[in-house]
C-alpha positions as CSV (number, residue, x, y, z in Angstrom):
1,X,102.4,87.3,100.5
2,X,99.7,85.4,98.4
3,X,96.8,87.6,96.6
4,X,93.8,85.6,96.7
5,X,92.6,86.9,99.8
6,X,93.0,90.6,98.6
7,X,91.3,92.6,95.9
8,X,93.0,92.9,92.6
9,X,91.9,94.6,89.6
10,X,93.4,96.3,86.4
11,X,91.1,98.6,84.6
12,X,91.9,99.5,80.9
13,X,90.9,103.2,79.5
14,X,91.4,105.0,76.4
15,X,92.7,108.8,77.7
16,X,93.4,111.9,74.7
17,X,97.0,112.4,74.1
18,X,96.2,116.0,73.4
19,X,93.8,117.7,74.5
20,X,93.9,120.6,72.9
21,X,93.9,118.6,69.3
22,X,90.9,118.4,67.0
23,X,92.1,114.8,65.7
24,X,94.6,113.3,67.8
25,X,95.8,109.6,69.1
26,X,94.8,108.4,71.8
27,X,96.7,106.0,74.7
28,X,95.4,102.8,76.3
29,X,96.0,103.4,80.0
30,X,95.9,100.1,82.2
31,X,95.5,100.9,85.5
32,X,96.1,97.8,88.5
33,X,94.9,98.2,92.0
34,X,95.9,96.4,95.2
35,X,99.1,94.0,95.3
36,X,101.3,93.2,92.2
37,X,103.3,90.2,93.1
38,X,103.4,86.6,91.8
39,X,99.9,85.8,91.9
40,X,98.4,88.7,89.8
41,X,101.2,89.7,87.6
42,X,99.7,87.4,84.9
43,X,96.9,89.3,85.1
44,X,98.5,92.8,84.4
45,X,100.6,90.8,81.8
46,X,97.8,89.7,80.0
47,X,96.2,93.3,80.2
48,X,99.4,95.2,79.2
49,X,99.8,92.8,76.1
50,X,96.9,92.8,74.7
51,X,97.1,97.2,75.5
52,X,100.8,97.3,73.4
53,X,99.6,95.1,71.0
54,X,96.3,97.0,69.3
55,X,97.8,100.4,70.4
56,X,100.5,102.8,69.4
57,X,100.6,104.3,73.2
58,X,100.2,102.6,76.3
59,X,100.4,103.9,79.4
60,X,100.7,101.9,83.1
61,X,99.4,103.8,86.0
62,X,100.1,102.2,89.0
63,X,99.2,105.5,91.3
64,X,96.3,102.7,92.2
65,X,99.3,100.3,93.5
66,X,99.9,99.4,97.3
67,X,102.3,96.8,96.9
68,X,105.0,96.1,93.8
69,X,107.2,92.8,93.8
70,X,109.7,91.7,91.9
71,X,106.9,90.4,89.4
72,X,105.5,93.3,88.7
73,X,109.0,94.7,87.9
74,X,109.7,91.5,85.6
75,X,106.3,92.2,83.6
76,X,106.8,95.5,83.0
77,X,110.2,94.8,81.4
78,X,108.8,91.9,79.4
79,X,106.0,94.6,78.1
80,X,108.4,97.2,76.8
81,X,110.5,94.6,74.9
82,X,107.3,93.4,73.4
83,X,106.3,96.8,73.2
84,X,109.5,97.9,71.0
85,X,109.2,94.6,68.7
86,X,105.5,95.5,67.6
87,X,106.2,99.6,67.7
88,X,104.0,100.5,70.6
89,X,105.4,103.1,73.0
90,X,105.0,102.2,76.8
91,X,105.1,104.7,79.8
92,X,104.7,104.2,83.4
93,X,103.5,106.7,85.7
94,X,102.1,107.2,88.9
95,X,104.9,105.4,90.5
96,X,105.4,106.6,94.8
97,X,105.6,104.8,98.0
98,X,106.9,101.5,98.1
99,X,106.2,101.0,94.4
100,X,108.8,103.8,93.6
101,X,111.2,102.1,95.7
102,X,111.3,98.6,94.3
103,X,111.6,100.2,90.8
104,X,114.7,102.3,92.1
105,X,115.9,99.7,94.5
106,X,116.4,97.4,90.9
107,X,117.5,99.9,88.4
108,X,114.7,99.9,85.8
109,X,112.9,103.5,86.8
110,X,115.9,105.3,84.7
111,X,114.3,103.1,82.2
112,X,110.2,103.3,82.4
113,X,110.2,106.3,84.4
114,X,112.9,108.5,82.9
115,X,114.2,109.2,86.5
116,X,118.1,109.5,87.5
């Protein structure tokens, strides 16, 4: 299913890791919306790159995601190798639906979503 006819977008915000801290670090969170699949995983590519390479945390919320391809699985492998050579920390989050399934259904959410 191509993606030019639907909306894609991935917004990047910084989010406090603490709270409750005076000083503390704070985690690039890149959010996509819409499809991930062949035609716009370059794009989230891109954004997570650029997120693990200028930050210490980085966080992918894909609670925005209604459809999660193989791609998308691919790309968020790719970014926590790259994330482990430069010593950036990745999470995922916001995983459900179909989304949670393909992550399951090929083995990696033990590995970005600390789930059995």
């Amino acid at each position: 299913m191509g993606s030019t006819e639907l909306p894609f977008q991935v917004t990047r915000f910084i989010e406090p890791l603490d709270l409750s801290a005076t000083i503390s670090a704070d985690r690039m969170v890149v959010a996509p919306v819409g499809y991930v699949d062949m035609d716009t995983a370059p794009r989230l590519a891109t954004a997570l790159f650029n997120a693990v390479d200028s930050h210490p945390e980085v966080c992918c919320d894909l609670t925005g995601v209604s459809f999660f391809s193989a791609a998308g699985v691919h790309v968020l492998l790719l970014t926590r190798e790259r994330a482990d050579r430069v010593g950036s920390r990745l999470s995922v989050r916001g995983a459900s639906g179909v989304t949670l399934r393909v992550l399951r259904i090929t083995g990696v959410a033990p590995l970005l979503l600390g789930l059995e």
